[in-house]
C-alpha positions in Angstrom: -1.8 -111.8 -54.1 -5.4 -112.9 -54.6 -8.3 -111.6 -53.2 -11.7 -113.4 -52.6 -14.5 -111.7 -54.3 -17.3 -110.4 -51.7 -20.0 -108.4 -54.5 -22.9 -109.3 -53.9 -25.3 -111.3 -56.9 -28.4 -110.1 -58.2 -31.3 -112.2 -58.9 -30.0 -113.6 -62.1 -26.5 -114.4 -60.2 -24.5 -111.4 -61.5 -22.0 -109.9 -59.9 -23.1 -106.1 -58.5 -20.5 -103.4 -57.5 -21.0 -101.9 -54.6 -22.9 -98.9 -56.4 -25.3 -101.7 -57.8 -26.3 -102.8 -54.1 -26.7 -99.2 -52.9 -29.4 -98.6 -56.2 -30.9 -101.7 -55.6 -31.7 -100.7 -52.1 -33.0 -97.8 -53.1 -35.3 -98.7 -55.6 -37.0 -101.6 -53.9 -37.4 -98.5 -51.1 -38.9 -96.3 -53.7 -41.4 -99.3 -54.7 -42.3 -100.5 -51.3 -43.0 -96.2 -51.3 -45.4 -96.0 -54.4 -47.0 -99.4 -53.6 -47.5 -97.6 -50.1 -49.5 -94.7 -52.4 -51.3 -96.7 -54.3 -52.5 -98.3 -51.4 -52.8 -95.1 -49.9 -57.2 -94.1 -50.1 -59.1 -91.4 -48.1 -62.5 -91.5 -46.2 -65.1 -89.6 -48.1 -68.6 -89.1 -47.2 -69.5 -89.6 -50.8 -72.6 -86.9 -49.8 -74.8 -85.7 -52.3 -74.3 -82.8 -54.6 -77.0 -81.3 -54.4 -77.0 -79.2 -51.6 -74.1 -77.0 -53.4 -75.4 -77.1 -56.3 -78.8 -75.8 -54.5 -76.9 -72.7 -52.8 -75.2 -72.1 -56.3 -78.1 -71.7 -58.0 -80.0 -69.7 -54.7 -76.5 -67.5 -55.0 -76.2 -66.4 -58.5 -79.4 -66.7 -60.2 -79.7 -67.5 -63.9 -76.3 -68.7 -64.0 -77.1 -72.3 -63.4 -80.3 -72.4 -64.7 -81.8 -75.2 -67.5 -80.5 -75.3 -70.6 -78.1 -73.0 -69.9 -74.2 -74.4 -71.1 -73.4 -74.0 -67.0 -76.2 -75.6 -66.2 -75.4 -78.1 -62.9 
């Protein structure tokens, strides 16, 4: 008794086990995922600095100050 053979063919036309298809899937999910992330950005205000760096300084004097190896 023969049976037809239903695996499925990957891109280079080998046969894949059933296994095969069900990693395949998964992978090209976890790359449409990290194409998703690197996509992926966030809104920033891209503000300035120096306003917390002002406080810092205004907060703990001598800390921050020139030359100094914290120096902001």
């Amino acid at each position: 008794m023969s049976f037809k053979g239903t695996a499925s063919k990957s891109s280079s036309g080998a046969s894949m086990s059933k296994y095969d298809v069900e990693v395949e899937a998964r992978l090209k999910t976890l790359e449409a995922a990290v194409s998703a992330l690197q996509a992926h950005t966030h809104e920033s205000s891209g503000g300035d600095c120096g306003a917390l760096a002002a406080a810092l300084r205004a907060e703990f004097p001598g800390k921050f100050g020139e030359g100094s190896k914290n120096a902001l």
